[in-house]
N, C-alpha and C positions, 0 to 999 in steps of 0.2 A: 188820737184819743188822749185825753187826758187819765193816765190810770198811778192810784193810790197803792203804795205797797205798804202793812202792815204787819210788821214783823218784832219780837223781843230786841233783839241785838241784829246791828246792820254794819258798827262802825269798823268790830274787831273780826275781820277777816280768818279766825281762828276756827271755824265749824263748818259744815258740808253745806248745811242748807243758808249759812250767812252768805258762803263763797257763792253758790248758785245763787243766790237774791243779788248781789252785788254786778251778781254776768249778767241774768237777765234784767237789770236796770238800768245798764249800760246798752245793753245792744236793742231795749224798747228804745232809748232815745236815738239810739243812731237810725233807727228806721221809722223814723221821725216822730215820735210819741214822747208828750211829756210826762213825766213821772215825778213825783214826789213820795215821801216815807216818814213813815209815823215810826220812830224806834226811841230806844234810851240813848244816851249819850249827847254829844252837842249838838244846839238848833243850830242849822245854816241854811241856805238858800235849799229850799229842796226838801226840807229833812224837818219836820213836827218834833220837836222831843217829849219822853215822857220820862218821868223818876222810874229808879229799878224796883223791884219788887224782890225784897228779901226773903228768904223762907228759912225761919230758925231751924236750927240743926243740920241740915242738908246745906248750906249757901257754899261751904266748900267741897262738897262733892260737885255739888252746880258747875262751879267756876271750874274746877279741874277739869270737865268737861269743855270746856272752851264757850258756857253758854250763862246766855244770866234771864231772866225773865223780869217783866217789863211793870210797871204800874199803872191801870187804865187810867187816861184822866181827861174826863167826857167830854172838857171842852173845848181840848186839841182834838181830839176827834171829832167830836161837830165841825171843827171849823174846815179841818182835812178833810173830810169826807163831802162836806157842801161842794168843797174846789172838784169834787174826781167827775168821771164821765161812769169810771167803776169803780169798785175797791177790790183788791184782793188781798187775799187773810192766807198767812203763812204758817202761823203756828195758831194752835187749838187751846192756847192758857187764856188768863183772862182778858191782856190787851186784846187781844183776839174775837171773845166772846164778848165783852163788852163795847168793841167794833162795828160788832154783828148787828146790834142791837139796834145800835145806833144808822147803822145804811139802810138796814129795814125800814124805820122809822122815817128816816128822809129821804124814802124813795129811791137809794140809790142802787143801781146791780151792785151785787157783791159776788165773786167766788172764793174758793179755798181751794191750796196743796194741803196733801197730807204729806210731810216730810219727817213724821215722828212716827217712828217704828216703836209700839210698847215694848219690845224685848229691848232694845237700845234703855229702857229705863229700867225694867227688870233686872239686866244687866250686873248696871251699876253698883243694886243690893242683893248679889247673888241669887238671883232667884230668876233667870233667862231661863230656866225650862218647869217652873210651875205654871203649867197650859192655862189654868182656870184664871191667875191673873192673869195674866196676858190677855187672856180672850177679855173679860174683865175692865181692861182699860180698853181694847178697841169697842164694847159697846159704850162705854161710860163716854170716850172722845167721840161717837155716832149720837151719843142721846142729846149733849149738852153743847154740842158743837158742829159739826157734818152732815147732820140732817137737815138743816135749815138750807143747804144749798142746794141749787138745780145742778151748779158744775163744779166737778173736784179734778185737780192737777193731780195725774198719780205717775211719781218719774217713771214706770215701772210694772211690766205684765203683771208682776209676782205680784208685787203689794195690791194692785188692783185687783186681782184673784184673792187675796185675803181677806179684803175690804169687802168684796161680795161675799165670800164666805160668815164675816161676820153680821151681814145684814146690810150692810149700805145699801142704800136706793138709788140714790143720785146719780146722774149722767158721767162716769168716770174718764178724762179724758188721760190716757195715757202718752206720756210726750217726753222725753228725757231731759233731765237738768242743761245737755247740752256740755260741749267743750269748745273752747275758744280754738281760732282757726292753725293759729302758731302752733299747737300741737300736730307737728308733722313729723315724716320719718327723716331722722337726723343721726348722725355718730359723728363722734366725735373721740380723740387721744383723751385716755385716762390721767388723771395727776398720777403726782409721784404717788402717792399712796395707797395708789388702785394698778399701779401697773404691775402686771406680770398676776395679776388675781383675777379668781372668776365673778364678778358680780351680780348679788341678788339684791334687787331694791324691793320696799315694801313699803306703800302709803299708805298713811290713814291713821286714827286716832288710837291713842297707846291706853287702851283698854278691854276688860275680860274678852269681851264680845269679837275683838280681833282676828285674837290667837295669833298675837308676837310669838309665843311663849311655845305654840306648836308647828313657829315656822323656826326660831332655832332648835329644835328638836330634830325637825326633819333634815335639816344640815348637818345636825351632830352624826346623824346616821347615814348620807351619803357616803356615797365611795371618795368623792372629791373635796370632805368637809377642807382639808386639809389649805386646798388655792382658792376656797370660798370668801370672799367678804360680803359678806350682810351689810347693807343701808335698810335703818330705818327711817322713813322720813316721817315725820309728824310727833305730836306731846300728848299728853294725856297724865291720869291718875294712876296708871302703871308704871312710869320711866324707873323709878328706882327698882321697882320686881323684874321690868323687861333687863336693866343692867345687868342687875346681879348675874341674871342667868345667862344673858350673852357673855360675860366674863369668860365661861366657863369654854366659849371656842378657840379653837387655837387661835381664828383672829375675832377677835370681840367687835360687836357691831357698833357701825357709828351712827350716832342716836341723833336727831338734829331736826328742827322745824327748818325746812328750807322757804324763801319766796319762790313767784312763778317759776322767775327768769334763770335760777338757781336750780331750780327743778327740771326744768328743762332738759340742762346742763346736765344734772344726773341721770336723768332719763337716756341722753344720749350716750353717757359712758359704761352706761348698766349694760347684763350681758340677758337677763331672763327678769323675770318680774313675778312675784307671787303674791296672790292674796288670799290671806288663810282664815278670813273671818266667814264666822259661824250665823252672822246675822248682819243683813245688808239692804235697804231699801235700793238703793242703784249702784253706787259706787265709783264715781266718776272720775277719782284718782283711777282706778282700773285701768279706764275707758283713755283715758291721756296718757299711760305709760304704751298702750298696745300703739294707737293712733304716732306715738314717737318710736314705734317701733319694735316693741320688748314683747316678745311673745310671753306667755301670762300663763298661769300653774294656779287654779282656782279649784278654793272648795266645794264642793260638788256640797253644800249644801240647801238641803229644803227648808231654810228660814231664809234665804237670802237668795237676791234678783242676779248676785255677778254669775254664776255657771250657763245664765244665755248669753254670753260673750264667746264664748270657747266655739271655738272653728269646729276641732274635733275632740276625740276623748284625751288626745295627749296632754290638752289642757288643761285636765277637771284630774281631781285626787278626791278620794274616801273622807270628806268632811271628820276633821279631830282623829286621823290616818296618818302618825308620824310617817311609817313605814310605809306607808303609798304614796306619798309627797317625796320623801328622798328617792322611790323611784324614780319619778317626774321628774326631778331635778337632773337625777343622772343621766336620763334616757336625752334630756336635752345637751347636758355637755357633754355629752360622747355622741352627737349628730350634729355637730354644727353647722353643714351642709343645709339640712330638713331644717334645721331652725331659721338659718337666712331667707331660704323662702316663704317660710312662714311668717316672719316679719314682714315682709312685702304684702303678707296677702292679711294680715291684719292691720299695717299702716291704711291699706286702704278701707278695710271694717270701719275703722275708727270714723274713716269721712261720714260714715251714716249721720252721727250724733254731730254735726256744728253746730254752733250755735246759733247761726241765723236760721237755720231750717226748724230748729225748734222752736225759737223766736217764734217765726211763722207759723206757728201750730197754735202757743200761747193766746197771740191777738185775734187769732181764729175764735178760739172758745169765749175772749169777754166781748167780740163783736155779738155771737152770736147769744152772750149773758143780757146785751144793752138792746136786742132785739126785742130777746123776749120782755123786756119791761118797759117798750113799746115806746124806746128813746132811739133818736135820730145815731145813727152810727157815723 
């Protein structure tokens, strides 16, 4: 199949849903599909560019998010979109919907993920638990955008169960963003800096919606804060609030965007793994610490898909529950026995999500998009 990815930003590998467009564009061509991408940044072999799309006042909240959004410019699109067999639409701003417009018009299948959680934007301007927005943007992203399709990628039971709740119609195909295969169960000797400590790593973007802020809480309140080091891996619009208050442990956390291969690395010297956000479409940093071994201390949150990861309850804590997160924490360093086994039986969880087996899910849905519009597959 020839298939079109259009997406805002593709080049800067700094966001969940870039990093997942960059796997599954990779591993469509390895199983033999060509792909090209309509994004901002530079045109190359492969890759439609379009100018960015500024938004006064907000453009550095944007960018602190690791995200920029895109300029439509219809006659890169026409031309991308003539070359596909399908299109698929990533995000629901304008490159997106003026995309849309455009495959319709020339006959081409098109689908869409939804990879944008509104609380992820509520977030931002304090306001993740006024319900009415919320609900508010997911029919505003259904009216202007999601309804036009037969098929929608949703990584995710939960968000699919949302999506229905707010009225989507469309045939929801739930299928995980997927994890590359090298995330396996590894360890490895800690550096000088980590040895003789107990380590908590935490991935993911350093803002409200996380809750950095109430996973050193729940360390400060363990029995073992004392041989704890905290990893955070990732950046965001919170580093300097997440510091301050990491400061405040006896060992302060070390704050850092790592690459893969890097992560890996941490992954294998880590001792437990936690994720304390409040609001989650899948979370596939999660899904790659367990899969490397780190048995995982998740907020039993209902805005967010990670608490169906959790093997059993020792996994899940009292969402925004300092004090029931430091249990979990301790109940794991004082069992290190239960926790090695448990690492083995969640290395192997993690095989569910590879990415070629989701792969094989994705080309399932736009064979059967190019069916229905009655194109040769």
């Amino acid at each position: 199949m020839k298939i079109l990815l259009v997406i805002d930003q593709f080049d800067s590998a700094n966001n969940g849903t870039t990093i997942s467009a960059k796997r599954f564009a990779e591993t469509l061509v390895r199983h033999g599909n060509e792909v090209r991408v309509v994004s901002t940044g530079e045109k190359r072999d492969g890759k439609y560019a379009v100018s960015e799309l500024k938004i006064p006042f907000f453009d550095g909240l944007i960018k602190s998010q690791g995200m920029q959004f895109a300029r439509p410019n219809k006659a890169v699109l026409r031309e991308a979109i003539a070359w596909a067999d399908v299109v698929h639409f990533l995000m629901p701003f304008a490159l997106g919907r003026v995309g849309r417009r455009i495959a319709m018009r020339q006959g081409v299948p098109c689908t869409a993920a939804f990879h944008v959680q509104p609380e992820n934007i509520t977030s931002s301007i304090g306001m993740k638990n006024a319900t009415a927005v919320n609900d508010g943007i997911y029919r505003y992203f259904n009216r202007k955008f999601y309804h036009y399709f037969d098929h929608i990628h949703c990584p995710s039971r939960f968000i699919a169960s949302e999506m229905k709740r707010h009225g989507y119609r469309s045939q929801l195909h739930v299928i995980s963003n997927g994890i590359e295969n090298d995330f396996c169960y590894r360890k490895m000797p800690k550096t000088p800096e980590l040895e003789g400590k107990y380590v908590i790593l935490m991935i993911g973007r350093l803002s409200v919606e996380k809750r950095q802020d109430l996973l050193i809480e729940g360390i400060r309140r363990s029995r073992h804060c004392g041989e704890i080091q905290l990893i955070l891996a990732g950046q965001g619009p919170k580093l300097h609030a997440v510091s301050r208050l990491g400061a405040t442990l006896p060992n302060p956390p070390i704050i850092r965007f790592y690459t893969k291969e890097e992560l890996k690395d941490v992954i294998a010297m880590s001792d437990l793994y936690v994720h304390a956000a409040d609001i989650e479409i899948e979370a596939i940093s999660c899904i790659e610490a367990f899969a490397g071994g780190l048995v995982p201390v998740i907020a039993n949150s209902p805005r967010s898909a990670t608490p169906q990861f959790a093997l059993d309850d020792r996994s899940l804590f009292h969402a925004g529950n300092a004090d029931d997160l430091a249990k979990k924490i301790d109940y794991w360093v004082e069992h290190p026995k239960e926790k090695a086994e448990m690492e083995t039986r969640y290395a192997q969880h993690g095989r569910a999500y590879c990415i070629d087996a989701c792969v094989d899910q994705i080309e399932e849905m736009f064979r059967e998009s190019i069916r229905e519009a009655g194109h040769a597959v």
